[in-house]
C-alpha positions in Angstrom: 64.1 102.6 105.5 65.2 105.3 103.1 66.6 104.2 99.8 70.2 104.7 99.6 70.4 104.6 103.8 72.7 102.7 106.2 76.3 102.2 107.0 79.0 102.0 104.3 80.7 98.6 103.7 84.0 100.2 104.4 82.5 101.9 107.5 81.5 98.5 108.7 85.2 97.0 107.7 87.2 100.2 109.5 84.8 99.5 112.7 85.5 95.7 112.7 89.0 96.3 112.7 89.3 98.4 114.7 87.7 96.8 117.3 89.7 93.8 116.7 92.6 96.1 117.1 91.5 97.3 120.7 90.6 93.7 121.5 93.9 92.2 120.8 95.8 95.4 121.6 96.7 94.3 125.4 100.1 93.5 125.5 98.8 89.4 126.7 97.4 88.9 124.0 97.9 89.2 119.9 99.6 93.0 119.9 100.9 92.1 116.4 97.4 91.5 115.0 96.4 94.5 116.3 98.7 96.6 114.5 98.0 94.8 111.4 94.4 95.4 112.4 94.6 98.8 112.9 96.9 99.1 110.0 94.4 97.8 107.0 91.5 100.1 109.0 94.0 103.1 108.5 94.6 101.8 104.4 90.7 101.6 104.2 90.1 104.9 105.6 92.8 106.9 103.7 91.8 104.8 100.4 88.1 106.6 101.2 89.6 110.0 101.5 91.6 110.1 98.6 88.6 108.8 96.5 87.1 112.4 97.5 90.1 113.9 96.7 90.3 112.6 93.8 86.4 112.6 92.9 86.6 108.9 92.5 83.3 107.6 93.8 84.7 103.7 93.2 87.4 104.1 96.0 85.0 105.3 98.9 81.4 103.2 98.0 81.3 100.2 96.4 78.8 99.9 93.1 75.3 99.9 94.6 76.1 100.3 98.6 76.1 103.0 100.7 79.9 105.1 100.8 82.0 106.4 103.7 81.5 109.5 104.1 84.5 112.0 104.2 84.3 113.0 107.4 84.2 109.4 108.7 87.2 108.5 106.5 89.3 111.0 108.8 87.9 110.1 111.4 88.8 106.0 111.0 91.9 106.9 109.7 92.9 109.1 113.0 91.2 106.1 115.2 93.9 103.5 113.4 96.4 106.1 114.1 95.7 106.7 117.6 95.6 102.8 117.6 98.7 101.9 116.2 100.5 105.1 118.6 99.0 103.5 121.4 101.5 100.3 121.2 105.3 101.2 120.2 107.2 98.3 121.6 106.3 95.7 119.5 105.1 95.1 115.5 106.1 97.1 112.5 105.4 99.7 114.7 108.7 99.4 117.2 110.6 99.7 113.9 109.3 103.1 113.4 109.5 104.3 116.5 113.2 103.0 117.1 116.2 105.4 118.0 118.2 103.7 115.8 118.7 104.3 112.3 115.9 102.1 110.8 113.2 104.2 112.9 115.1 107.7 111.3 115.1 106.3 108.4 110.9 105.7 108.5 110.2 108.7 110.3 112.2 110.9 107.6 110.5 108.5 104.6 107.3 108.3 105.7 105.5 111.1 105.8 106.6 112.3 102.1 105.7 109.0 100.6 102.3 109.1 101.7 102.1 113.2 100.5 103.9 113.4 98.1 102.0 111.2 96.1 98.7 112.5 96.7 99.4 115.8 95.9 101.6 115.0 92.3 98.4 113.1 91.6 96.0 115.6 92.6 97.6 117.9 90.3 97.9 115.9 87.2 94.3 115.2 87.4 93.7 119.1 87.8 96.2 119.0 84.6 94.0 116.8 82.6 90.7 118.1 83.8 91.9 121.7 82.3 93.1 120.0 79.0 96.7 121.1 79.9 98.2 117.9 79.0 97.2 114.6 77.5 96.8 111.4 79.7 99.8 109.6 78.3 102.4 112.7 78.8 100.9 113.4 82.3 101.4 110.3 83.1 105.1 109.8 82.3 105.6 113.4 83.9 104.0 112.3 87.0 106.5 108.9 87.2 109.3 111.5 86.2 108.3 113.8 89.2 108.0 110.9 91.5 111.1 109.0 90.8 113.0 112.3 91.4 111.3 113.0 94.9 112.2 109.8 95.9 115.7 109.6 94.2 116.3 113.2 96.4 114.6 111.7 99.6 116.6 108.5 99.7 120.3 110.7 98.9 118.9 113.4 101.9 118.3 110.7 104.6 121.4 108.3 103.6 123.3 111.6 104.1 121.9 112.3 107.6 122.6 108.6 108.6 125.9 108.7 107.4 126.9 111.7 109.1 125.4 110.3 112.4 127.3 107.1 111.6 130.8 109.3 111.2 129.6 111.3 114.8 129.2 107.7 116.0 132.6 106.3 115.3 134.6 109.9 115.9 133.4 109.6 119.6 134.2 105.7 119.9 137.4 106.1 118.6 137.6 109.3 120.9 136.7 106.9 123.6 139.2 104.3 123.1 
C-alpha cells in the first residue's frame, strides 16, 4: 500500500449515510431517518468543499488520514441532494417543498443563506491574504455585511408573503 493511500474518513461517513439513506428511504420503512441521513452526508460533503475553497486542509482530511477529494465532495453532496429530492412528502423535506407559505418562505431563504455566506467569507479571506484589512476589522465587516443581507432577505420575503396574504383575503372576501 502506498503511504498516504485509501479512502477519506469523510468519504467513508458520506458513503455510510448515504446508503443508510437509500435503505430507509422506502416510504415502509424510516423515510425520516433517511432525510436526516442524507442530510448530515450533504453537511459533510459541502463542509469538504468549502475547506478547498477556503484552503483549509482541517475541514476536508482529518490530521493524519487520507481527505475527500474535491471532486468527491460534489459529487456526495449532489448524491444527498438527489436523495433528499427523491422523497418530498414527508421530513423537513415536505416543509420545503410545501405550497404554502412556510415552503416559499424556505425556498426564497435557502439558497442565499447557504451562498451568501460562502462568498462574504471567501472574500474576507482574499481581504486578509492581500493585507487589505486586519483580522479584527474584517471580521466585524463580515458580521456587518451579513446581518444586512439577512436583515434585507427577511423584509423581501415577509413582503411577498404579505402581499400573497392580502391577494388571499381580497379573493375570499370577493367570494363571500
Amino acid at each position: 500500500r502506498v503511504a498516504g493511500s485509501g479512502i477519506s474518513s469523510f468519504t467513508a461517513a458520506c458513503a455510510i449515510l448515504l446508503s443508510a439513506a437509500a435503505l430507509f428511504g422506502d416510504e415502509r420503512r424510516r423515510p425520516a431517518l433517511a432525510q436526516y441521513a442524507a442530510g448530515l452526508a450533504l453537511a459533510i460533503g459541502l463542509l469538504c468543499f468549502y475547506g478547498f475553497i477556503f484552503q483549509m486542509s482541517a475541514l476536508y482530511g482529518l490530521k493524519g488520514s487520507v481527505g475527500m477529494a474535491i471532486h468527491t465532495a460534489i459529487a456526495m453532496s449532489l448524491l444527498a441532494i438527489g436523495m433528499l429530492a427523491s422523497r418530498t412528502r414527508i421530513g423537513f423535506m415536505a416543509t420545503i417543498t410545501a405550497d404554502g407559505p412556510g415552503g416559499r418562505l424556505t425556498r426564497w431563504m435557502l439558497p442565499v443563506l447557504l451562498i451568501f455566506p460562502v462568498l462574504v467569507g471567501w472574500v474576507y479571506l482574499r481581504m486578509l491574504d492581500t493585507q487589505y484589512l486586519d483580522a479584527a476589522f474584517g471580521l466585524v465587516l463580515f458580521m456587518i455585511i451579513n446581518q444586512i443581507a439577512f436583515i434585507g432577505l427577511i423584509v423581501v420575503v415577509a413582503g411577498a408573503i404579505e402581499r400573497t396574504e392580502m391577494t388571499n383575503q381580497r379573493r375570499a372576501a370577493e367570494l363571500s
